[in-house]
C-alpha positions in Angstrom: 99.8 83.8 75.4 101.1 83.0 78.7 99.5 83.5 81.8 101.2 85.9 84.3 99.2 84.9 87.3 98.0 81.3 87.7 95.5 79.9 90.8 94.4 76.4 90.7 91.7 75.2 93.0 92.7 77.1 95.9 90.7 76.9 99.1 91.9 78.7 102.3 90.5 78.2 106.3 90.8 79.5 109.5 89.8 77.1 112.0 85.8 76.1 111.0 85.7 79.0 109.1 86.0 79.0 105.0 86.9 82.0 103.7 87.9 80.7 99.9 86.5 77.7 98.3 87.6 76.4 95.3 89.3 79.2 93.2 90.6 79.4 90.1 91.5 81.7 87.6 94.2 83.1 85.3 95.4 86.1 83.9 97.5 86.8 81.1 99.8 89.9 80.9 98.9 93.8 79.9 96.0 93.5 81.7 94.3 95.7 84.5 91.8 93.7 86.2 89.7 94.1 88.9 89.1 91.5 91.7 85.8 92.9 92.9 83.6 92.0 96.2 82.3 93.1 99.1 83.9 93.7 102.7 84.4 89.9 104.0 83.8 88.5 100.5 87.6 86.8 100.5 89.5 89.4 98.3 92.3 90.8 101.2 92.9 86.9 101.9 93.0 85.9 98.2 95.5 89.0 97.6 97.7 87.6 100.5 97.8 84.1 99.0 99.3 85.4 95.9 101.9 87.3 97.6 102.9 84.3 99.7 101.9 86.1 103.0 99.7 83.1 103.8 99.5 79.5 102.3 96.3 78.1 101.1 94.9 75.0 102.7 94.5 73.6 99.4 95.5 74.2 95.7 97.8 76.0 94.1 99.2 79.3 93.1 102.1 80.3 90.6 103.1 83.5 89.0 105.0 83.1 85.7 105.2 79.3 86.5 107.0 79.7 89.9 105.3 78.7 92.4 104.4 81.1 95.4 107.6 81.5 98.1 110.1 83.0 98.0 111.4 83.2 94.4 107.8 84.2 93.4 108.2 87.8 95.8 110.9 88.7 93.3 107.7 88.8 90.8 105.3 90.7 92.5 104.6 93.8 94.1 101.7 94.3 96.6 100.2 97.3 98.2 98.5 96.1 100.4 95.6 98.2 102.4 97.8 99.0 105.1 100.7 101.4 104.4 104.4 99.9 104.3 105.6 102.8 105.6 106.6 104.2 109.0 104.9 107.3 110.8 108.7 108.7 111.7 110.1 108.5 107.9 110.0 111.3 105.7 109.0 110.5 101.7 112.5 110.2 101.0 112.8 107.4 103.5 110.4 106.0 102.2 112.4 105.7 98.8 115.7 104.7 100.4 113.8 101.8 102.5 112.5 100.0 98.9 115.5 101.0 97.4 117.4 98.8 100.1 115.3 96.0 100.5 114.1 95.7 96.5 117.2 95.4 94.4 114.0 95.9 91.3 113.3 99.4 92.9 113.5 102.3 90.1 114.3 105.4 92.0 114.4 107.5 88.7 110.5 106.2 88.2 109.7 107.1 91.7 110.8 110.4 91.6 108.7 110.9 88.4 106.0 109.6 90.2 106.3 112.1 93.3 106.4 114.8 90.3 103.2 113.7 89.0 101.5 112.9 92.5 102.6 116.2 93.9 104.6 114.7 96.4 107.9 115.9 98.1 110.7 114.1 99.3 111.1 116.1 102.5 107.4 115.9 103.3 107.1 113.9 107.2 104.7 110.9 106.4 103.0 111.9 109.5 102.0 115.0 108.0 100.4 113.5 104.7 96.6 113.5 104.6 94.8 109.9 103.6 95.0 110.8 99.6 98.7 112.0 99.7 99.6 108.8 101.6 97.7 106.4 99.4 99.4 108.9 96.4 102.9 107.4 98.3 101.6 104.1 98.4 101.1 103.4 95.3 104.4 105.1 94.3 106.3 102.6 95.9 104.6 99.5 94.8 104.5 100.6 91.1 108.6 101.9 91.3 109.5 97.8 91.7 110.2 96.2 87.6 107.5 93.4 88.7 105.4 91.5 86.5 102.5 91.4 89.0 101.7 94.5 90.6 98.4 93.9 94.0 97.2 96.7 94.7 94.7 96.0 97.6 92.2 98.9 98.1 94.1 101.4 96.5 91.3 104.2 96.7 89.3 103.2 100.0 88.5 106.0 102.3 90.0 108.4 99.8 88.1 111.8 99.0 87.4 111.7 94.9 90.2 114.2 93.7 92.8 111.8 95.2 90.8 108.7 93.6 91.1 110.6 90.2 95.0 111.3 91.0 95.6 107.6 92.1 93.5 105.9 88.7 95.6 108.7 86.4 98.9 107.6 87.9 97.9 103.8 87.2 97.1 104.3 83.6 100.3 106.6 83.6 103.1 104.8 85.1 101.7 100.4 84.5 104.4 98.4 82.7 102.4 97.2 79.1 104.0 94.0 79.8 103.3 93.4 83.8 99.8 92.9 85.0 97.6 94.4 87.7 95.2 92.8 90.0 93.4 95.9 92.3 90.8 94.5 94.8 87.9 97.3 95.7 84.0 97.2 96.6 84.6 101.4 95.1 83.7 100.1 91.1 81.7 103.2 89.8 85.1 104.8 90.6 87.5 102.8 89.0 85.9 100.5 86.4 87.0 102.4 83.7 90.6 101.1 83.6 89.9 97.4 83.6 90.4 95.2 81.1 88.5 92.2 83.2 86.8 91.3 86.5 86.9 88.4 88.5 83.5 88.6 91.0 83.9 86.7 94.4 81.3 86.3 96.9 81.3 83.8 99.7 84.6 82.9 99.0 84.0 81.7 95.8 84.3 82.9 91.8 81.4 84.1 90.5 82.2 85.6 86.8 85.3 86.4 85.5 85.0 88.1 82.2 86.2 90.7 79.4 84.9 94.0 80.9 83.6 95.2 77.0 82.1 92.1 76.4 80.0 91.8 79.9 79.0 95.3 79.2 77.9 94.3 75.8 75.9 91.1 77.1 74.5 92.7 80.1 73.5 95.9 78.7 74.8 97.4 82.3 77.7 99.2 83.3 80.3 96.8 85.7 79.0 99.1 88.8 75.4 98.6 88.1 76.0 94.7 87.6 78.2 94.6 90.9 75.3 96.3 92.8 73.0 93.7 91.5 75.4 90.6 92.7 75.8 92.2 95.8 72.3 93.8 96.5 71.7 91.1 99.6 75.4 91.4 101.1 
């Protein structure tokens, strides 16, 4: 099977300071998984690699064999944990905006997502709560036809109802045949749609494994194992 998302040995600095060391991994299409750490653990800069928003200091990355620039954006559609929207749009800007700058952008799936999120087009962004606008959020990112969807943080901050609304629309609306990579320290909320997770700590990959199989060899649940790793952090 090929891989959708490929990183090779990828290492990333600021100045003296390491943030990644050494990374690789792979993951292969119709998969959810879950990059999992905690705050300052390297997931927001190894999310930015990926979507060619920063170049590693060393290694590689490549989605379906391209490497990461600019032909690799056409691939990939990131959310990242800052919204992509302006305060003065309303929702229906919103739309128009992707639709302009993404010539992948499905309107007709966008509007079917605002059904199911509760969402209006005439709704002022300003005037959307923290849930509704991560609700919005991941709209837009999930209305491109990518084949690698980064969804950074998708439920931070979020009260739980929204959480539940955001996970339902993921399992609702993923292409079979894309893959999705969310980062999140939140696991006991969201483990239960992936298919694998890739642990980093320090900047470096700790486990990457089928989520059935670690919760077959572990005896633990990904949350109680993630607590564990990350007991001294």
């Amino acid at each position: 099977m090929d891989s959708i998302l490929q990183v090779r040995q990828v290492s990333k600095t600021y100045g003296s300071r390491q943030v990644l060391h050494n990374v690789s991994f792979e993951l292969g299409p119709g998969k959810i998984a879950g990059l999992l750490g905690s705050n300052g653990s390297g997931k927001s800069t190894m999310m930015k690699l990926i979507a060619g928003l920063a170049q590693p200091s060393a290694g590689s990355i490549s989605v379906l064999d391209t490497p990461v620039g600019e032909e690799s954006k056409l691939l990939v559609s990131f959310m990242p944990d800052r919204p992509l929207t302006e305060k003065w749009m309303k929702v229906g800007d919103a739309l128009k905006f992707m639709r302009d700058f993404y010539p992948d952008f499905d309107p007709e799936k966008a509007r079917r997502m605002l059904d199911f999120m509760t969402l209006s087009e005439k709704s002022k962004i300003s005037s959307l709560s923290k849930g509704m606008n991560e609700r919005l959020q991941l709209t837009l990112a999930l209305s491109r036809r990518a084949r690698l969807y980064m969804l950074d943080e998708p439920i931070g901050g979020v009260d739980p109802v929204a959480r539940t609304k955001i996970l339902n629309a993921l399992m609702e609306f993923y292409e079979e045949d894309s893959t999705i990579l969310i980062s999140t320290h939140l696991v006991s909320d969201i483990e239960r749609i992936f298919d694998e997770v890739i642990f980093i700590k320090e900047g470096e990959i700790i486990l990457h494994s089928d989520v059935e199989e670690l919760r077959l060899q572990r005896g633990k649940s990904i949350d109680e194992l993630f607590r564990e790793v990350y007991a001294e952090c």
